[in-house]
C-alpha positions in Angstrom: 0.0 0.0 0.0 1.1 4.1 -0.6 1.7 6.0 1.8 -0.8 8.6 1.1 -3.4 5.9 0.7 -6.3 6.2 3.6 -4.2 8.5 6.0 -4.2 11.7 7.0 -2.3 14.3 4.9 0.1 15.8 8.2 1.2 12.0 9.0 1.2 10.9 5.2 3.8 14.2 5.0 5.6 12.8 8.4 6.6 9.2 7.0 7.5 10.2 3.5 10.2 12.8 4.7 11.1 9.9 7.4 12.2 8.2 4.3 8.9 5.3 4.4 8.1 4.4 0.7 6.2 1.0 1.5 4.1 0.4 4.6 4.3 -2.8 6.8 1.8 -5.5 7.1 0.2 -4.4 9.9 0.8 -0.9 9.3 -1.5 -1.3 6.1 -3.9 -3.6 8.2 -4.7 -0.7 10.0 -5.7 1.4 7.1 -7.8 -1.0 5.8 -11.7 -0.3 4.8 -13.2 -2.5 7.1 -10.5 -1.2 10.1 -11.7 2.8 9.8 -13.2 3.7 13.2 -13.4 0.3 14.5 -12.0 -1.5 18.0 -8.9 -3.6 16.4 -7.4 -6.4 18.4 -4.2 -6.9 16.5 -1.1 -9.3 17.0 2.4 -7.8 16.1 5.8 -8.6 16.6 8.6 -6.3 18.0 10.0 -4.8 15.5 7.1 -4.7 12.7 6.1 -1.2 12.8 2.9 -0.9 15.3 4.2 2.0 16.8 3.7 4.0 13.8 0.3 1.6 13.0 -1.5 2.8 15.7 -0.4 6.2 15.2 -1.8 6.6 11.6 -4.8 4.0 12.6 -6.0 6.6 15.7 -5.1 9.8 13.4 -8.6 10.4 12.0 -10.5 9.7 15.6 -8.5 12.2 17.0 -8.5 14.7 14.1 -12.1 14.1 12.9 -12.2 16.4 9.8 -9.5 19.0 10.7 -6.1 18.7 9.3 -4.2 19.8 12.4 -4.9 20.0 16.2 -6.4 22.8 18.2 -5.3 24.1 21.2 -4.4 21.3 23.9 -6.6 21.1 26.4 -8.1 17.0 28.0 -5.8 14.5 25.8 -7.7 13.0 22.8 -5.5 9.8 22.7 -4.0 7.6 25.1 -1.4 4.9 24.9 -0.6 2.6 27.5 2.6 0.9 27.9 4.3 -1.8 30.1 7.7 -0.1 30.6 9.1 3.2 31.5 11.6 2.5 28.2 9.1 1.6 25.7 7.1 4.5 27.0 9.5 7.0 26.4 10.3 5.4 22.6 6.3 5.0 21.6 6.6 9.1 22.5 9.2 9.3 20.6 7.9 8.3 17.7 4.9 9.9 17.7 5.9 13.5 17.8 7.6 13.0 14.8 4.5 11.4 13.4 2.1 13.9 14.6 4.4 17.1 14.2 3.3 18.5 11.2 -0.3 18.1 12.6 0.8 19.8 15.6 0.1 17.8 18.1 1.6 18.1 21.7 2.1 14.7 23.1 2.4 14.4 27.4 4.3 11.2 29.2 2.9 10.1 32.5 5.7 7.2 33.4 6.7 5.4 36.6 10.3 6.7 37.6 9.9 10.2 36.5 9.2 13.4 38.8 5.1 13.2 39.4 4.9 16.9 40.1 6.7 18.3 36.1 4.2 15.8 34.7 1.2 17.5 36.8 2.6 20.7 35.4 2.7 19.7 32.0 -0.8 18.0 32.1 -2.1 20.8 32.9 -0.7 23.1 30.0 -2.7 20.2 27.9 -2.0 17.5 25.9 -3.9 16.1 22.6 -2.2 12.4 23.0 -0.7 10.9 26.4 1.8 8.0 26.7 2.2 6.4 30.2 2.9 3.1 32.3 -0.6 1.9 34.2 0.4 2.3 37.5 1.7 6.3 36.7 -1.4 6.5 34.6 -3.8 5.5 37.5 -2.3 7.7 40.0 -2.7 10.7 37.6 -6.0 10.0 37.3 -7.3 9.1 40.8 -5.5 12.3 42.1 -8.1 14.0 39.1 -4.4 15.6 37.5 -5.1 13.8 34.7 -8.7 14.1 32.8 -9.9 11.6 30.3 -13.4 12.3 29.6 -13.1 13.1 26.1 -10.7 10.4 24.9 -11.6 9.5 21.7 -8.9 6.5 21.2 -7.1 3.9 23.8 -4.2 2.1 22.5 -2.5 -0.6 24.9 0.9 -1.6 23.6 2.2 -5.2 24.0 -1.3 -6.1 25.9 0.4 -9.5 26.6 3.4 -8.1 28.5 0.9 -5.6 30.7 -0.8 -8.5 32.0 2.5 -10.6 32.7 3.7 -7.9 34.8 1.2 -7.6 37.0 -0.9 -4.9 35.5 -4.7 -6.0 34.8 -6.3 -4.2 38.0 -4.6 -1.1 36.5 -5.8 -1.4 32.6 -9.5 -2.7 33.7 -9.4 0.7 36.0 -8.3 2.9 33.1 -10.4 1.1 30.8 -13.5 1.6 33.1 -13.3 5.0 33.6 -12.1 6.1 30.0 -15.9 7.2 28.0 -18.0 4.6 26.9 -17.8 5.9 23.1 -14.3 5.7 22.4 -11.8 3.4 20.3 -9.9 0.3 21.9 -7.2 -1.0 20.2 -5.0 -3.6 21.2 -1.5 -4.8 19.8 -0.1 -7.7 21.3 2.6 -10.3 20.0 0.3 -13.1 21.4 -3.5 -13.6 22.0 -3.6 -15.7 25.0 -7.0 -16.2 26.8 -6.4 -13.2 29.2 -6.1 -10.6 26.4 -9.4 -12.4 24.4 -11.4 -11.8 27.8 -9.6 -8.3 28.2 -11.2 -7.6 24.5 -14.8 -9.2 24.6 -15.0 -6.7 27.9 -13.6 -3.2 26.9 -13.9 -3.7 23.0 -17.3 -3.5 20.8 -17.1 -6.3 18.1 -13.0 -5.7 17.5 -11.7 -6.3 14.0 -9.2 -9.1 14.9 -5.8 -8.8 12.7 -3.0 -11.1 12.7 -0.1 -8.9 10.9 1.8 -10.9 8.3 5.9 -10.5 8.8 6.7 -12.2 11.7 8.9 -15.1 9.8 10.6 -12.3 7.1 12.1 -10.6 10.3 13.6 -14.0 11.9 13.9 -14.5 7.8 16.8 -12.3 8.9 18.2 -13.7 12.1 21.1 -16.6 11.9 20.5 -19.1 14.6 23.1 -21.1 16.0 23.4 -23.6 19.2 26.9 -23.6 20.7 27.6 -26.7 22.6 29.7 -26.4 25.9 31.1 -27.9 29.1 29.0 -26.7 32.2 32.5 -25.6 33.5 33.1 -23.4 30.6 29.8 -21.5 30.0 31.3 -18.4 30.8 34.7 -18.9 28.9 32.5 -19.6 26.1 30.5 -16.7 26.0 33.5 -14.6 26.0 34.8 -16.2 22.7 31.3 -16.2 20.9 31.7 -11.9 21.8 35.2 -11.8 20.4 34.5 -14.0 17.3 31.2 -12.2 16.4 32.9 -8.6 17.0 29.5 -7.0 16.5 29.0 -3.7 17.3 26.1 -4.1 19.2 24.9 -7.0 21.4 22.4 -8.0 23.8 23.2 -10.7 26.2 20.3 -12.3 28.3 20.7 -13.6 31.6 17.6 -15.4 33.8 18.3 -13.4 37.2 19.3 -10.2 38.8 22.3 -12.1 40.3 23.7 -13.8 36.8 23.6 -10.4 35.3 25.7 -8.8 37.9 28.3 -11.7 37.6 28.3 -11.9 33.9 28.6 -8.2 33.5 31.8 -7.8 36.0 33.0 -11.1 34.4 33.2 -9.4 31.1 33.8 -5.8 32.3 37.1 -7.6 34.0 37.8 -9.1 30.5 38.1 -6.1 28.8 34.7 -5.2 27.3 33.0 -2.2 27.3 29.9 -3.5 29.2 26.9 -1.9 31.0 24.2 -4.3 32.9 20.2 -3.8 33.1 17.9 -5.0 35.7 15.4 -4.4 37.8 17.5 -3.1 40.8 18.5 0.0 38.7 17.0 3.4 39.2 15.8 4.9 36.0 18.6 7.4 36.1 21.0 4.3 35.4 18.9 2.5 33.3 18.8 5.5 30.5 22.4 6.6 30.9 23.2 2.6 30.2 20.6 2.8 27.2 22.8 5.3 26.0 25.9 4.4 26.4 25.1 1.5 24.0 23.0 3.6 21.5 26.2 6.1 21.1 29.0 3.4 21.3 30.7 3.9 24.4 28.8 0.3 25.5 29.2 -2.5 23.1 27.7 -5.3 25.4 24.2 -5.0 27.1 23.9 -7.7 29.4 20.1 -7.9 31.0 17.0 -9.8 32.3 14.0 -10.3 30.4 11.6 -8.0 32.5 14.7 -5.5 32.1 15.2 -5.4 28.6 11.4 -5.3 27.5 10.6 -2.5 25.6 14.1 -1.5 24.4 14.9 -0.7 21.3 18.4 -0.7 20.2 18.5 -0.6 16.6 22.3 -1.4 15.3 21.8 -4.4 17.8 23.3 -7.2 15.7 24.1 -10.3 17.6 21.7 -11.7 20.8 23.4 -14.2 23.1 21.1 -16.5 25.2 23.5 -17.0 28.6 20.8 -18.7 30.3 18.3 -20.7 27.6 14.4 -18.8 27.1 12.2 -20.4 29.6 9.3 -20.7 26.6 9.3 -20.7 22.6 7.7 -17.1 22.9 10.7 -15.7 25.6 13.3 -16.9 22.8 11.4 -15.3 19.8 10.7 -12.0 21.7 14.3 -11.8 22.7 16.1 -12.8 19.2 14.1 -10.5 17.4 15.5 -8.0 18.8 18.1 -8.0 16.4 17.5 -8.6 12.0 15.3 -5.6 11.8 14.8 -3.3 9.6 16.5 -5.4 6.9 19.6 -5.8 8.5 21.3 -9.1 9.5 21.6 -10.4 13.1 23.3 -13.7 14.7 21.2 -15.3 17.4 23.5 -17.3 19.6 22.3 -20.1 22.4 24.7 -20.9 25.1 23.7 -24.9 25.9 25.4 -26.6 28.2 25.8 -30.8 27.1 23.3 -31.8 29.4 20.5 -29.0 28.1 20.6 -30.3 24.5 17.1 -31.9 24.8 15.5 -29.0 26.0 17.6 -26.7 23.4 16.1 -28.6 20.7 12.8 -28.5 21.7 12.6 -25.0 22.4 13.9 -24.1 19.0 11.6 -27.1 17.9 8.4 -25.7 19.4 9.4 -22.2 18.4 9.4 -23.4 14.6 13.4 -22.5 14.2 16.2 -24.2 12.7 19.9 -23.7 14.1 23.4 -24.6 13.3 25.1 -26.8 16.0 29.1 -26.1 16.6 31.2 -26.2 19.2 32.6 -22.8 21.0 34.8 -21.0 19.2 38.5 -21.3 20.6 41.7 -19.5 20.4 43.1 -20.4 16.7 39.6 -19.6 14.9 39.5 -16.1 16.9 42.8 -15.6 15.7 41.9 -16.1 12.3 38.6 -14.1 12.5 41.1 -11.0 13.7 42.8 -11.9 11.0 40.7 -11.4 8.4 39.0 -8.1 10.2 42.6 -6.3 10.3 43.0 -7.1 6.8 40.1 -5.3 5.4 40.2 -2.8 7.7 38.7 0.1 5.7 41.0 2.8 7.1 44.0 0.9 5.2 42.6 1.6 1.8 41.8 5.6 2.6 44.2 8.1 1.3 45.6 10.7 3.6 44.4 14.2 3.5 46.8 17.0 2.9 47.0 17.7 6.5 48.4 14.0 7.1 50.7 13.5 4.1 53.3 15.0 5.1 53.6 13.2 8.4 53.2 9.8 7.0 56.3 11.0 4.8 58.0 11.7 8.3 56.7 8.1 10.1 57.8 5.7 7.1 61.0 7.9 6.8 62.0 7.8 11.0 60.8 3.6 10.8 60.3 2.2 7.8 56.7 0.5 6.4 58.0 -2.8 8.5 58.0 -1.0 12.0 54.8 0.8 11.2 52.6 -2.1 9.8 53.4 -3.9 13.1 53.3 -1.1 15.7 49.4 -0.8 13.8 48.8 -5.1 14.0 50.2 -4.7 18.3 47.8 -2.1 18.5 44.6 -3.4 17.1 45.6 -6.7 18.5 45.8 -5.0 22.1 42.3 -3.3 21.7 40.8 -7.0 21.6 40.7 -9.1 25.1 42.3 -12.2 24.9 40.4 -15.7 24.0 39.9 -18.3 26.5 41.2 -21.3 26.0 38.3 -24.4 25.9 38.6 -28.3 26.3 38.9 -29.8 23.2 37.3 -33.0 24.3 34.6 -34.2 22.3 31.0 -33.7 23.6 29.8 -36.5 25.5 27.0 -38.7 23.9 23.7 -38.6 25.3 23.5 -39.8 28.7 19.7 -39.7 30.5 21.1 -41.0 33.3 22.9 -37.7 33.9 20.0 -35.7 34.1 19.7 -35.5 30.0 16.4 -35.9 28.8 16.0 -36.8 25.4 12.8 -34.6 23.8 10.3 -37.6 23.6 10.0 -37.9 27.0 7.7 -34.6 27.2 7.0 -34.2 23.8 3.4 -34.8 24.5 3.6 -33.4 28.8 1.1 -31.7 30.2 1.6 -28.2 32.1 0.2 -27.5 35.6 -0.2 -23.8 37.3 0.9 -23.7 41.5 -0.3 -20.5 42.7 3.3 -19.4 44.1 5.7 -17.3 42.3 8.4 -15.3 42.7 6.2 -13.0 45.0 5.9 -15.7 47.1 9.9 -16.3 47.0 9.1 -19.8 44.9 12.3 -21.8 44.5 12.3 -25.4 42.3 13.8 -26.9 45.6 10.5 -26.7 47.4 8.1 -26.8 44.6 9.6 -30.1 43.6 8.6 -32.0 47.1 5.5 -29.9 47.0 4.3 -31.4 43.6 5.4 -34.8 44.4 3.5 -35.0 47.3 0.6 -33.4 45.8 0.1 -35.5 42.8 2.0 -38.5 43.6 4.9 -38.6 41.0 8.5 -38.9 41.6 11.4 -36.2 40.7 11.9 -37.7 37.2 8.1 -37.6 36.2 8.5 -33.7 36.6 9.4 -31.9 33.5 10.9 -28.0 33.3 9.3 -25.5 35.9 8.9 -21.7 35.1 8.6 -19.5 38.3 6.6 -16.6 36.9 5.3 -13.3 38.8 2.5 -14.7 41.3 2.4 -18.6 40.0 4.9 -21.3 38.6 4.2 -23.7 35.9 5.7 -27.2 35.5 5.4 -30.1 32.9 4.6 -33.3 33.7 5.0 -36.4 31.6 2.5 -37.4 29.3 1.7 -41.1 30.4 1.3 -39.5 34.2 -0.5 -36.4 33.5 -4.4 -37.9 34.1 -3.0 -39.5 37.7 -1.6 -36.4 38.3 -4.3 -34.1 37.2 -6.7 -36.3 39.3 -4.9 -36.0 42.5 -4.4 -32.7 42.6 -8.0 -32.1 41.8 -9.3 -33.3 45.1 -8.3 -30.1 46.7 -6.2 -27.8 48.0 -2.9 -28.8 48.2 -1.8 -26.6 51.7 -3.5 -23.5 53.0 -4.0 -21.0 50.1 -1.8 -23.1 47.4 -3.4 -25.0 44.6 -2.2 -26.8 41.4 -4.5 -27.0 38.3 -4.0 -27.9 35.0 -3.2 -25.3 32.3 -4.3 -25.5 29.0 -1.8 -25.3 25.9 0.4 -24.1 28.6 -1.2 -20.8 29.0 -2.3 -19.2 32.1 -5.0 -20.3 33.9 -8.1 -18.4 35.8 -7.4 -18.2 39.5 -9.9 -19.9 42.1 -12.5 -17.4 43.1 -11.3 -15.1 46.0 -7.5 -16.1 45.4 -5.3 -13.3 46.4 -1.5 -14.7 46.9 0.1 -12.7 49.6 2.6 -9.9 49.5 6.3 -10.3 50.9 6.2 -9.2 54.2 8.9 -6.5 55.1 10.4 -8.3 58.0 11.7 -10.8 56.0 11.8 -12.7 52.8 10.6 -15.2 53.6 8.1 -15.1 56.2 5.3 -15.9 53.3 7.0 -19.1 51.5 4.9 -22.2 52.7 6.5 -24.9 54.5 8.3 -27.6 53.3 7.2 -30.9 53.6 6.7 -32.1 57.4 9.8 -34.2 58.3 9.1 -37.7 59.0 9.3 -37.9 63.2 12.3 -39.6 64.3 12.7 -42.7 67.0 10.3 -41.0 70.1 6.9 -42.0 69.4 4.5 -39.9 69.2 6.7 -36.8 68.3 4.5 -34.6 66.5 7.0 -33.3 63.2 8.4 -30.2 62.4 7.4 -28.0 60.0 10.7 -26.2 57.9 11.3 -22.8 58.9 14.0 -21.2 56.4 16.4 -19.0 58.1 16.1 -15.3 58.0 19.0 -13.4 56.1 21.2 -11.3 58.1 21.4 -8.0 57.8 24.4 -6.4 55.8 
C-alpha cells in the first residue's frame, strides 16, 4: 500500500520525509476499509512497525475532519505501555508522526518526577503515553482528565498482564468514556487478552499482521555446545568471534547479570548491565551508552530489557536458555530488523541439549550446531578483520601527508605495519582457551532428557511465584507430594510473577491431574491444570500474599513435614527457612 493511501495528509507528509516508501503489514492492516473507526485487536511482533500503526490507525478519531490540532486542552489519545523505556520510545515516535499536525504529546511514566508531569498535564496535551500504574495515580488524584478520549491504544497487551498490570488497565479502561476506540497490539492472543477484549472492545476487527517469519527471515540461529564448567569462557569467545558492534546478552536473574557483567567488564569489554534493581537514572544513561557506542555489550533480564529498542543491535546471546518458545522469539528479534542481518546465539550446556532442541523445535526455528569458538579460529577471524580494515585503503588528506612522509621515513613501512597489528591486536581481550574433548553422547542417566519424553507433557499452574519467594527446591517435594509422582516424572518449571508452571509427563498427567484435583494442596496453594500451557483463571477469592517486610521469607509455605524420628508420638516439624542477616 502508498503511503498517502487512507491516511491523513500531516502523518502521510511525516513518513514520507522519514524516508517510508512502502508500509508494513500491519501498518497497512490498519488502514484498511473494514479497520476505519473500529476496536482492532491486532497481534504484532517487536520490531514490525505498530508503533507508527496505531499512530496513523487513531489519526482520523483524534483529528475528525480538521487537518491539524487545536489548542491542547483533556488529551484525545492515550497509549498505554508496560515499561518506563518503551514509553519514552512510543513518544518518541509519535511526535515525529504527529508534528506536522501539531500535536503536543504528554508522558505520565513510573520513575519520572510526578509533580513536572502534573505541570505539563495541565498546560494540555492532545495524546498521552504512560505506564498503568503512573497513569492510574494521575487519574485518581483528578491531575489527569480523560473524559473526552476518543482513542485507547494498549501496547504489547500481553506483557501488561504478565507484569502484573490487569487491575490497573480494567481501572483505566473503566473510567475512560464509553464511546471511544480500543485497540489492542499484542505479539500473542492468549485467553487473558481475548477476555480483556470481549470486555472493553465492541465487536473488535481481529488482525493477525503478516511479517513475523521475514524478520527471523533475517536472524542466523546457532546452538553452541559447551562444558557446564566453561559456559562463561564460552561466551567470552562467541563476543570476540562475532565482534558485533552491538549486542544483547540475556541472563535469567538479577544475580547472573551482575556476575556476567563484572566477568566481562574484568575481560576487557565495554559492558553496562540492566535489571530491575537499577534506578531509572541508570537504566537511561546505560541505554545510551550503548546507543552512542561507548557500550558495546548490554547484558540484561528479560523484565529488564522489554521495551528496548536498540536498533544497530546485531548479535543476541542467550546465557541462560528462554524459559518458553515465545521468551526466545521475543528476545532474538531484537536483532535482524529493519533489513539488516543479526546472529542469534544459544549458550547450551551438554546436558541442556534436549531442552535446546525443543525450544527451538516448538518455536518453529532451525539452528546450526558447533562447538565454541577457541583460540586459533578467533585468531583467524582477527585476522581477516585487520586485513580489510577500511581505514587501510583511505588516502591521507593533505593535513596528514606529510607526516606519513615523516613516520615511514623515522621507521620504515615494517615497524609501522606492526606497531598498527600490536595495536589493534591490544584493543581485543584475549580468548579463553576451551577443552577440546569431544562432547559426550547422550547420557539420560545424567539428568539429560532426550525430547520424547515430554513431547506430548502436560503443564500444571501452582499459585506461588516469585512474590511468594518460589524456589524449584521446594516446589519439587511440593508437587510430588501433591500429585504422587517422583522427581523424574516432573518436567521443566517456570517460576513466573505470582504462579509457577511445571510439565509433567505425558503417560502421568491424568493420575496427576486427578490427585491434585481433590483439593487444595496446603493453606491457600493449589495446582491445576493449564491448557496449551497458558495461564489459567485463579480460584474465586485467590489473592496470593505480598512479601512481608520483615523478612523474605516469612510468606513461603512450608516444606514438607519431616518424617518424626525414634520418640513415638513426636509430632514433626514444619521447615522454617532462616532469616537473612542484615548487611
Amino acid at each position: 500500500m502508498t503511503i498517502s493511501a487512507n491516511m491523513v495528509p500531516a502523518l502521510a507528509g511525516a513518513l514520507a520525509a522519514r524516508g517510508y516508501d512502502t508500509l508494513t503489514a500491519v501498518q497497512a492492516a490498519v488502514l484498511a476499509p473494514e479497520a476505519d473507526g473500529a476496536d482492532l485487536l491486532v497481534s504484532a511482533q517487536t520490531g514490525s512497525g505498530k508503533t507508527v500503526a496505531f499512530g496513523i490507525a487513531i489519526a482520523p478519531t483524534l483529528l475528525g475532519e480538521a487537518e491539524r490540532f487545536g489548542p491542547p486542552g483533556a488529551p484525545r489519545g492515550l497509549v498505554i505501555a508496560p515499561t518506563r523505556e518503551l514509553a519514552i520510545q512510543v513518544r518518541r515516535e509519535l511526535e515525529w508522526l504527529y508534528r506536522d499536525a501539531g500535536a503536543r504529546i504528554g508522558s505520565c511514566v513510573g520513575g519520572m518526577d510526578m509533580r513536572k508531569e502534573r505541570r505539563a498535564l495541565d498546560d494540555g496535551a492532545h495524546i498521552v503515553v504512560g505506564t498503568p500504574g503512573r497513569l492510574r495515580d494521575h487519574i485518581t488524584r483528578g491531575s489527569l482528565d480523560i473524559s473526552e478520549l476518543g482513542a485507547v491504544v494498549l501496547d504489547e497487551a500481553d506483557e501488561m498482564l504478565d507484569l502484573g498490570f490487569r487491575e490497573d488497565l480494567e481501572f483505566i479502561l473503566a473510567a475512560a468514556p464509553q464511546e471511544r476506540r480500543t485497540l489492542m497490539f499484542s505479539a500473542t492472543v492468549p485467553r487473558q487478552i481475548a477476555e480483556l477484549a470481549k470486555r472493553f472492545q465492541r465487536d473488535a476487527l481481529r488482525i493477525t499482521a503478516a511479517g513475523e517469519s521475514r524478520q527471523h527471515d533475517d536472524i542466523e540461529y546457532r546452538t553452541i555446545l559447551v562444558a557446564p564448567a566453561e559456559r562463561e569462557n564460552a561466551i567470552i569467545n562467541t563476543l570476540l568471534y562475532f565482534d558485533a558492534t552491538s549486542t544483547m546478552v540475556f541472563c535469567a536473574t538479577r544475580e547472573a547479570v551482575k556476575h556476567l557483567a563484572a566477568r566481562l567488564g574484568n575481560r576487557g569489554f565495554s559492558v553496562v548491565a540492566l535489571s530491575g534493581e537499577l534506578s531509572q537514572a541508570e537504566r537511561s544513561n546505560a541505554l545510551q551508552a550503548m546507543r552512542d557506542g561507548r557500550a558495546r555489550v548490554c547484558v540484561a533480564t528479560d523484565v529488564a530489557a522489554r521495551g528496548i529498542d536498540l536498533p544497530s543491535l546485531d548479535l543476541v546471546i542467550h546465557a541462560d536458555l528462554p524459559s518458553n518458545p515465545e521468551t526466545l522469539l521475543h528476545r532474538s528479534g531484537r536483532t535482524g530488523r529493519a533489513g539488516r542481518k543479526g546472529v542469534c546465539a544459544l549458550i547450551v550446556p551438554y546436558h541442556r541439549r534436549g531442552s535446546a532442541a525443543r525450544l527451538l523445535k516448538l518455536a518453529k526455528l532451525a539452528a546450526v550446531s558447533q562447538p565454541a569458538p577457541g583460540p586459533a579460529e578467533i585468531d583467524a577471524r582477527n585476522r581477516e578483520r585487520i586485513m580489510a580494515d577500511p581505514a587501510l585503503s583511505q588516502a591521507p588528506v593533505e593535513e596528514e601527508a606529510e607526516f606519513v612522509r615523516d613516520l615511514l621515513a623515522a621507521h620504515g613501512p615494517e615497524q609501522v605495519a606492526l606497531a598498527y597489528l600490536r595495536q589493534q591486536l591490544a584493543s581485543r581481550p584475549a580468548a579463553e582457551e576451551l577443552s577440546e574433548a569431544a562432547p559426550p553422547a547422550f547420557d539420560a542417566s545424567k539428568g539429560e532428557r532426550p525430547d520424547a519424553r515430554f513431547e506430548n507433557g502436560a503443564w500444571f499452574t501452582v499459585s506461588l511465584g516469585r512474590k511468594h519467594r518460589a524456589e524449584p527446591r521446594w516446589l519439587l517435594p511440593l508437587i510430588c507430594k501433591a500429585g504422587n509422582v517422583t522427581r523424574r516424572e516432573i518436567g521443566s518449571i517456570r517460576i513466573l510473577d505470582t504462579e509457577s508452571r511445571f510439565e509433567i509427563a505425558a503417560d502421568r498427567a491424568d493420575a496427576f491431574a486427578a490427585a491434585v484435583g481433590r483439593g487444595p494442596v496446603e493453606k491457600g496453594v493449589v495446582i491445576q491444570r493449564s491448557e496449551d500451557g497458558g495461564q489459567p483463571e485463579r480460584p474465586a477469592g485467590f489473592r496470593p500474599k505480598k512479601p512481608h517486610r520483615k523478612g523474605p521469607y516469612a510468606h513461603a509455605p512450608a516444606r514438607p513435614a519431616a518424617a518424626p524420628k525414634d520418640r513415638p508420638g513426636q509430632k514433626p516439624k514444619k521447615f522454617k527457612p532462616k532469616k537473612p542477616k542484615k548487611q
